[in-house]
MMTF fields as JSON, N, C-alpha, C and O atoms, coordinates in Angstrom:
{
  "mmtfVersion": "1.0.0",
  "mmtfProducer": "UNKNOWN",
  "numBonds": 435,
  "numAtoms": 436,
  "numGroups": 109,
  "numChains": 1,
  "numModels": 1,
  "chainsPerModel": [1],
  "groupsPerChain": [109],
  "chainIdList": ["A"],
  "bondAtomList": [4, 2, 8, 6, 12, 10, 16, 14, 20, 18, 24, 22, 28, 26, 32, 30, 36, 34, 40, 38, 44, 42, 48, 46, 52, 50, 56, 54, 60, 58, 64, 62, 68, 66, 72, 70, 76, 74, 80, 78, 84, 82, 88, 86, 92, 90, 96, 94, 100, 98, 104, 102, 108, 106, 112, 110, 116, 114, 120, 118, 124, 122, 128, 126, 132, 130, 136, 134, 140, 138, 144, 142, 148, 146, 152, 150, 156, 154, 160, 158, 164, 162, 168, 166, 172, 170, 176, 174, 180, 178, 184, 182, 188, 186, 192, 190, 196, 194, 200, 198, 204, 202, 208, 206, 212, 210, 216, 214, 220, 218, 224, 222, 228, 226, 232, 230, 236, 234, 240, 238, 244, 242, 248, 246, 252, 250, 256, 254, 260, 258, 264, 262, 268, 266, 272, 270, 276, 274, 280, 278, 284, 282, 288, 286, 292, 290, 296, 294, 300, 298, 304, 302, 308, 306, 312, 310, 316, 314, 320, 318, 324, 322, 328, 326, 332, 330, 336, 334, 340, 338, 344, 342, 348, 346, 352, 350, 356, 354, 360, 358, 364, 362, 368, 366, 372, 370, 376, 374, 380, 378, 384, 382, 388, 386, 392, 390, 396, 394, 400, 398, 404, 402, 408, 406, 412, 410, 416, 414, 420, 418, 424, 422, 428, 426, 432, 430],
  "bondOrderList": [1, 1, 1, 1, 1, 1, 1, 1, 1, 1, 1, 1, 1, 1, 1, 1, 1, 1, 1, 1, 1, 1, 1, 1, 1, 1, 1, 1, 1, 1, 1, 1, 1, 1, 1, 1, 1, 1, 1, 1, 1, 1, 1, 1, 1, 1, 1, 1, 1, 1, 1, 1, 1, 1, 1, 1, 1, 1, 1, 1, 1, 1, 1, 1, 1, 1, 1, 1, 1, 1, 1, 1, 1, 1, 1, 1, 1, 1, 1, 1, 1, 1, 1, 1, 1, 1, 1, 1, 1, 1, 1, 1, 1, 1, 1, 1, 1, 1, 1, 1, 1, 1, 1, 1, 1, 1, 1, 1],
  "groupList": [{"groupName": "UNK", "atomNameList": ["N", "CA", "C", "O"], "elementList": ["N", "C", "C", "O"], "formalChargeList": [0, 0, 0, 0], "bondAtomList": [1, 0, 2, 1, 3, 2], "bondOrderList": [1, 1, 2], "singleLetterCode": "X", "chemCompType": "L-PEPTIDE LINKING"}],
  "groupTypeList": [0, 0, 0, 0, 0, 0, 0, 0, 0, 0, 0, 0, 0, 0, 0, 0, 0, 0, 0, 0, 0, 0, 0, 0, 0, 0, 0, 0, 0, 0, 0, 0, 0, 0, 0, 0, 0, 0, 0, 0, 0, 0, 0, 0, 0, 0, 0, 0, 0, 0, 0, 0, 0, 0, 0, 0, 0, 0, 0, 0, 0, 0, 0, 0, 0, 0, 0, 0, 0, 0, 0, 0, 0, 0, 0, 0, 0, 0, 0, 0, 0, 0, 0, 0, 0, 0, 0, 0, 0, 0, 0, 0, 0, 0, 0, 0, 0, 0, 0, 0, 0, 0, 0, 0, 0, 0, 0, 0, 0],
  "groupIdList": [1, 2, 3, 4, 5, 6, 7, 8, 9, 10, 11, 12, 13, 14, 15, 16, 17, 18, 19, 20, 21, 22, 23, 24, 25, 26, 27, 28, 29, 30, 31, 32, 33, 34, 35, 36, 37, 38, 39, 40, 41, 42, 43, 44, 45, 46, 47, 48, 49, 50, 51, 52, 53, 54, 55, 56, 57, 58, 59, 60, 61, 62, 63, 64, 65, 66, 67, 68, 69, 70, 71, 72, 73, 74, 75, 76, 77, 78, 79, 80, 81, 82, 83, 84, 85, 86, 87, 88, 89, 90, 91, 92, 93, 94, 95, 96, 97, 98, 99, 100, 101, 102, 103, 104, 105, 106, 107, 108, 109],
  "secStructList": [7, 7, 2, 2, 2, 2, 2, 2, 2, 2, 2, 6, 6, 6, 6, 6, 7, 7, 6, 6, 2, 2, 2, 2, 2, 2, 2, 2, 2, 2, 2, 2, 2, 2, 2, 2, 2, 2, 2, 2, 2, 2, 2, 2, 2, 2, 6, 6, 7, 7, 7, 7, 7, 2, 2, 2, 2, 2, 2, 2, 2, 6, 2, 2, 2, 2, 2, 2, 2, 2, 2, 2, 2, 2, 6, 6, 7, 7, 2, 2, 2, 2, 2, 2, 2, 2, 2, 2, 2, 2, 2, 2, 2, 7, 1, 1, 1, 7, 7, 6, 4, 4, 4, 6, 7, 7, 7, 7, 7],
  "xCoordList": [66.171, 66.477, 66.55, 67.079, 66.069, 66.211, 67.26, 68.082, 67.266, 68.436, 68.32, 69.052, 67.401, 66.968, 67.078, 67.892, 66.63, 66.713, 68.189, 68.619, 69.102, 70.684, 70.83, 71.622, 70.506, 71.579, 70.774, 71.479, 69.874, 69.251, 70.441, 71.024, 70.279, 70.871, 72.787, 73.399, 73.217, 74.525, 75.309, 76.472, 73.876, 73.855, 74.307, 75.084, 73.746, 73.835, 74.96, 75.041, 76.302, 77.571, 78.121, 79.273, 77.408, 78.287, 78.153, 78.792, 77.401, 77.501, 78.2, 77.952, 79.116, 80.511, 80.42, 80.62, 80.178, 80.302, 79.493, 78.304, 79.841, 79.196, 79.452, 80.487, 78.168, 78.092, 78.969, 78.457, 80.586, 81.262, 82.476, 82.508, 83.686, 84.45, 85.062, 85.513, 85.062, 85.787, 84.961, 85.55, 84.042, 83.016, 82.944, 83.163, 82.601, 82.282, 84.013, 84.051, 85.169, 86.55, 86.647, 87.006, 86.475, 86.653, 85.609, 85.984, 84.347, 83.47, 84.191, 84.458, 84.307, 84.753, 86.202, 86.578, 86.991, 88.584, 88.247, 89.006, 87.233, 87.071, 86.423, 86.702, 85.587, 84.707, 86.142, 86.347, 86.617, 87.926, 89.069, 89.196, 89.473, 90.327, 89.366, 89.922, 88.449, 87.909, 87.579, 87.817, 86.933, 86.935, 88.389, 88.645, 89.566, 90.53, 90.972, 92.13, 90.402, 90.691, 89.777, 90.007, 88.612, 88.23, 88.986, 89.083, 89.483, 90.663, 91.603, 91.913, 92.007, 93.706, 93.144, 93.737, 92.039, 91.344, 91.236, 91.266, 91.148, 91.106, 92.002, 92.513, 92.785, 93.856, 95.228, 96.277, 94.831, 95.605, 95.251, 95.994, 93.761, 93.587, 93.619, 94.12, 93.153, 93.683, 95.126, 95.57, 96.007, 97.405, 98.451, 99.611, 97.861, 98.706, 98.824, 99.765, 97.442, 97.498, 96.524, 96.362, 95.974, 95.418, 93.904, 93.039, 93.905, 92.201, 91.488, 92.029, 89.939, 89.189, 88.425, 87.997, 88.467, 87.974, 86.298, 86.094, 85.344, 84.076, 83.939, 83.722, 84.169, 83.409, 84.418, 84.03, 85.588, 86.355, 86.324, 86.704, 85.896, 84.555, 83.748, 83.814, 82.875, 81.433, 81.912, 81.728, 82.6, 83.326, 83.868, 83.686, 84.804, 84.786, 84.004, 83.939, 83.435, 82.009, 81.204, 80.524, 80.72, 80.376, 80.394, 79.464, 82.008, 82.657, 82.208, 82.088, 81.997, 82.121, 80.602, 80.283, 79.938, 78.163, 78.448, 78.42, 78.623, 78.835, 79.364, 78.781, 80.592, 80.308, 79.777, 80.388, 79.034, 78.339, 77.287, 76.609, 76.719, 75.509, 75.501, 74.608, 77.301, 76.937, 77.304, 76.811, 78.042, 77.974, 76.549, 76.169, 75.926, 74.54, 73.472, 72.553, 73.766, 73.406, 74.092, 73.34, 74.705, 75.43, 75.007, 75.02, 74.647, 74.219, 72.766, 72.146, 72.052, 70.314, 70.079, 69.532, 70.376, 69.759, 69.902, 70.63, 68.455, 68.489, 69.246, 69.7, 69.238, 70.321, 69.397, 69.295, 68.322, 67.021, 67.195, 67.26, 67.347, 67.077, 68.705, 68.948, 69.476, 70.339, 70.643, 71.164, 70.202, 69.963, 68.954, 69.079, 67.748, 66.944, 67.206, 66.742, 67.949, 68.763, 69.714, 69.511, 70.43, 71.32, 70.822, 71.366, 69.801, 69.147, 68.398, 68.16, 68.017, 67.45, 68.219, 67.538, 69.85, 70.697, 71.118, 71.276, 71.349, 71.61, 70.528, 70.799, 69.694, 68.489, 68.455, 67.761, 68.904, 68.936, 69.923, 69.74, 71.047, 72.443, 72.399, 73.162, 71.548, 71.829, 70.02, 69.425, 69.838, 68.087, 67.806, 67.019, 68.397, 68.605, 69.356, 69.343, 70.19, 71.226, 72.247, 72.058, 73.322, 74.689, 75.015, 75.116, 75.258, 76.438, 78.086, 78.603, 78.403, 80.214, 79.993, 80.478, 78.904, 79.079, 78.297, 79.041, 77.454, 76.979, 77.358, 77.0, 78.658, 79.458, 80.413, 81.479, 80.492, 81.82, 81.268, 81.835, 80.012, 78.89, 78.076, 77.185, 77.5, 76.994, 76.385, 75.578, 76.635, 76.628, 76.556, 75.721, 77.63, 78.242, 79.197, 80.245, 78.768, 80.032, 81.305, 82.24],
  "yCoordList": [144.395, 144.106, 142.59, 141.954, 141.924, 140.748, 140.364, 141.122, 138.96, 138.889, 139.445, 140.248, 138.918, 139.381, 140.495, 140.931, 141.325, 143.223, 143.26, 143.358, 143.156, 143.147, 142.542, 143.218, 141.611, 140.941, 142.098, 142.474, 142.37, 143.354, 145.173, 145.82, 145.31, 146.319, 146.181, 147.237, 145.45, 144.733, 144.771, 145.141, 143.98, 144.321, 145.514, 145.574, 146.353, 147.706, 148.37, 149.42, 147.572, 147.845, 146.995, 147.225, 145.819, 144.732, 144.809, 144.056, 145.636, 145.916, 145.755, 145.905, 145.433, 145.126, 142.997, 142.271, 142.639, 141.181, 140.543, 140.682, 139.769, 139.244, 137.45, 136.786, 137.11, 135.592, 134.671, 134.203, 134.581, 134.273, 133.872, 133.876, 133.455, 132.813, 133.402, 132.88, 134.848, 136.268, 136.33, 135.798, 136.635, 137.025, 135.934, 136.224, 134.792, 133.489, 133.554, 133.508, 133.649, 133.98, 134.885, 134.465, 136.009, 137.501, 137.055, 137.194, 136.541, 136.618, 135.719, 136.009, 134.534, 133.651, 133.56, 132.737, 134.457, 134.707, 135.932, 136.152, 136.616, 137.653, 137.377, 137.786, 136.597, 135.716, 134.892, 134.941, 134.474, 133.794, 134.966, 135.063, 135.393, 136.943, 137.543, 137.735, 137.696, 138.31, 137.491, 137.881, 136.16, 135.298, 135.291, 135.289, 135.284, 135.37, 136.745, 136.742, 137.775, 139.239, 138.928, 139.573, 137.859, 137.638, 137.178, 137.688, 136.124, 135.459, 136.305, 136.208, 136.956, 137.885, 138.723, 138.822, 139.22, 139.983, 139.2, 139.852, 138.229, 137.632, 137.157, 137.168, 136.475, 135.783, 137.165, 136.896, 138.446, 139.612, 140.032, 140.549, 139.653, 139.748, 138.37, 138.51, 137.148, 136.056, 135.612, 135.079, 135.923, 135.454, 136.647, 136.627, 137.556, 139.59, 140.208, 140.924, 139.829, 140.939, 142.385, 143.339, 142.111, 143.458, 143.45, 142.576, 144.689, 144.699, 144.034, 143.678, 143.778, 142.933, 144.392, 145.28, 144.198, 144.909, 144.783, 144.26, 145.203, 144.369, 145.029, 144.386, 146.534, 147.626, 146.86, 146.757, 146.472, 146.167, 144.318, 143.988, 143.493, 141.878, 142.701, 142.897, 143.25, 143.673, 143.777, 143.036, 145.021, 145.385, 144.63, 144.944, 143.207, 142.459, 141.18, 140.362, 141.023, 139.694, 140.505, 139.664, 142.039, 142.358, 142.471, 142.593, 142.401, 142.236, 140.67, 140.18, 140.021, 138.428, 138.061, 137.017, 138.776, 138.429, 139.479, 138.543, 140.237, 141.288, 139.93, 139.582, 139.364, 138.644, 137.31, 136.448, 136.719, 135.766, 135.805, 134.777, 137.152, 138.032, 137.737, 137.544, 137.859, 137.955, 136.327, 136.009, 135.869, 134.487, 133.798, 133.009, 134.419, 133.585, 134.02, 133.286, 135.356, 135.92, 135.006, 134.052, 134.951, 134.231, 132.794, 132.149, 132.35, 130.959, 130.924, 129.913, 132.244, 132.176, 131.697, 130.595, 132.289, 132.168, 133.578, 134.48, 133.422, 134.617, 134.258, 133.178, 135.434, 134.466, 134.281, 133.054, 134.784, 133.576, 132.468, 131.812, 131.925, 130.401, 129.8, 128.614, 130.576, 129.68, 129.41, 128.357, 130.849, 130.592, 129.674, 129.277, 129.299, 128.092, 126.909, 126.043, 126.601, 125.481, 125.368, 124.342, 125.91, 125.827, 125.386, 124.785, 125.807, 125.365, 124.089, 123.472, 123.666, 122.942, 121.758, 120.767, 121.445, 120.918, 120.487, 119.297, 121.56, 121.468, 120.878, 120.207, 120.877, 120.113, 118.659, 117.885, 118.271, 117.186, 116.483, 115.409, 116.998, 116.687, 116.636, 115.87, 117.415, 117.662, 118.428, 119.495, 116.887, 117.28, 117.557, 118.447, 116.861, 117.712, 118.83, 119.448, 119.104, 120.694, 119.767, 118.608, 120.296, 120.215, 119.253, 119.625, 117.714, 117.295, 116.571, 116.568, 116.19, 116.105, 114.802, 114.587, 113.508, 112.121, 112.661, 112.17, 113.233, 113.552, 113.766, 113.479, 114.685, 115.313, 114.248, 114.775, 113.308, 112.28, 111.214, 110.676, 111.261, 110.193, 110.701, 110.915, 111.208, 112.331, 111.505, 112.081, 110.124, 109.228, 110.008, 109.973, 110.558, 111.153, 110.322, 109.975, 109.946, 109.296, 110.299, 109.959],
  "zCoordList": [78.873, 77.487, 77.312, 78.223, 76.223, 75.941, 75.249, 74.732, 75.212, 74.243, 72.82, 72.242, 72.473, 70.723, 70.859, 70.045, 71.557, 71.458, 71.138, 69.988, 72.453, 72.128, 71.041, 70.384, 70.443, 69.181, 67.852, 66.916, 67.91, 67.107, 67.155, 66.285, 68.556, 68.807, 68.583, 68.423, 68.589, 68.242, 67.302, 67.143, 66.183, 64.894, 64.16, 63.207, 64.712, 63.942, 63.793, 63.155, 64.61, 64.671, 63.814, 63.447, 63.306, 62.478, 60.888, 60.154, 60.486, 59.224, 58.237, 57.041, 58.78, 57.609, 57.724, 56.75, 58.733, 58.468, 57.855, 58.141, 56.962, 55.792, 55.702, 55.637, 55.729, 55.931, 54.653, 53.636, 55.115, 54.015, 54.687, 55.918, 53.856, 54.821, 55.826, 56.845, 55.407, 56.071, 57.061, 58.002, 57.363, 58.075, 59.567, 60.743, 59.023, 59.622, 60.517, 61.747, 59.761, 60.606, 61.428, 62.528, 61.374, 61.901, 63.191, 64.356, 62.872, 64.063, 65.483, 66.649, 64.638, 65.726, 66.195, 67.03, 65.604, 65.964, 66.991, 67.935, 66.801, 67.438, 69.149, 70.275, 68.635, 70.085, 71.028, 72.241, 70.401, 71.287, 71.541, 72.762, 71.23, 71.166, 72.587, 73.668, 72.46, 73.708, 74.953, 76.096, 74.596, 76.028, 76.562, 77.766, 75.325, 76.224, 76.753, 77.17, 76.823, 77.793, 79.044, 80.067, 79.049, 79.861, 81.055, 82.171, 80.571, 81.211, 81.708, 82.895, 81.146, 81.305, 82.626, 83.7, 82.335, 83.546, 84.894, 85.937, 84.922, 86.388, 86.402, 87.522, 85.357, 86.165, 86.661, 87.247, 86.253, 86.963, 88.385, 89.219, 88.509, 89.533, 90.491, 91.607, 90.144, 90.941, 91.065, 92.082, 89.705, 90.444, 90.377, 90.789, 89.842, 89.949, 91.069, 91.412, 91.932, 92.844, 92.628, 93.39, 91.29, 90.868, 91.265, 91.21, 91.668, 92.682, 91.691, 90.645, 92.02, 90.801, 90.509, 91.246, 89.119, 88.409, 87.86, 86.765, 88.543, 88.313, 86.502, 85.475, 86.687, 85.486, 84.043, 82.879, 84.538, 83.484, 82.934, 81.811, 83.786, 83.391, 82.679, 81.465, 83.56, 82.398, 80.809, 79.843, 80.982, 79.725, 78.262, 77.086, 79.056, 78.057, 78.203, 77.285, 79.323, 78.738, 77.915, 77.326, 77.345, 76.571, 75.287, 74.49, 75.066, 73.577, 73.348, 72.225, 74.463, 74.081, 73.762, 73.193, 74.076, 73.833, 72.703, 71.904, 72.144, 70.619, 69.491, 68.463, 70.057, 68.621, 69.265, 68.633, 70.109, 69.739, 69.615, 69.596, 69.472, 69.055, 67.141, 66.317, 67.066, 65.99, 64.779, 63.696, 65.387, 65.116, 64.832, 63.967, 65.911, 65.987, 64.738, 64.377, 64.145, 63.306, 62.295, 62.094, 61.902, 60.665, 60.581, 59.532, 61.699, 61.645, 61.568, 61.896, 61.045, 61.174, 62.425, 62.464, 63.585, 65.125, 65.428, 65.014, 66.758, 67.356, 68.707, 69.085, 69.278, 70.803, 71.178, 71.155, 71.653, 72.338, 72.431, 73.471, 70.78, 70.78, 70.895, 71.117, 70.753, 71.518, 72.529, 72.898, 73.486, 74.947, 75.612, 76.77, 74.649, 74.71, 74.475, 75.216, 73.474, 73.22, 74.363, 75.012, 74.688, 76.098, 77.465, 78.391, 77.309, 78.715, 78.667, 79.705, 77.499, 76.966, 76.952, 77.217, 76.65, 76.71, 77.898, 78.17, 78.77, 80.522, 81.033, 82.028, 80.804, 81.49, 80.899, 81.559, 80.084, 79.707, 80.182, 80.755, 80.0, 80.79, 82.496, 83.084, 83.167, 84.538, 84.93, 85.082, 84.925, 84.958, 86.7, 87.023, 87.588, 89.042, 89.366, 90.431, 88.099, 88.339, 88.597, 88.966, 88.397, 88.427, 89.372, 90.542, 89.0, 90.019, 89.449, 88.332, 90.346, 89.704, 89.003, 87.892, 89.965, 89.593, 88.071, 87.221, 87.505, 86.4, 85.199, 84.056, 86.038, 84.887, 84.687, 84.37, 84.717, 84.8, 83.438, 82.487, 83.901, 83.292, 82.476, 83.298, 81.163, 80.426, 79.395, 78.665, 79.163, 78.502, 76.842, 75.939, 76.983, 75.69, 75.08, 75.623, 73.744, 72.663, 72.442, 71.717]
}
């Protein structure tokens, strides 16, 4: 599946969000609301003690690509191209791949 398929297929659950101030809120309160179950999930298992849960990551990095599936919709993007733009960005930023002296130096204002 591609990305565009998923944000297509995604869609069909978001029917109610509407490119407006409600909409544009709900999406992105919703996208942070879930990166943070992302979080809660490992840090139960890195500082809980609780076995790692692979099925239950999947689960909510899924809610977290659902609304930035759908964010991206509201902003007239497909995730393609923001996943193109992203890489597109990283390569510019870290045109040998990732190093630390790089990241220090980004020659970002």
């Amino acid at each position: 599946m591609t990305l565009d398929e998923y944000q297509h297929q995604a869609l069909r659950t978001a029917a109610h969000v509407r490119p407006d101030r409600d909409g544009w809120a709900m999406a992105s309160m919703g996208l942070a609301g879930e990166a943070g179950e992302v979080v809660d999930e490992l840090k139960k298992h890195l500082f809980h003690g609780h076995a790692y849960r692979r099925d239950a990551l999947i689960r909510e990095l899924g809610d977290v690509l659902w609304y930035a599936a759908v964010l991206a919709h509201l902003a007239g993007a497909s995730l393609d191209e923001v996943a193109t733009a992203n890489v597109l960005k990283l390569r510019e930023r870290y045109p040998a791949g990732f190093s630390h002296e790089r990241s220090k130096d980004r020659g970002l204002t």
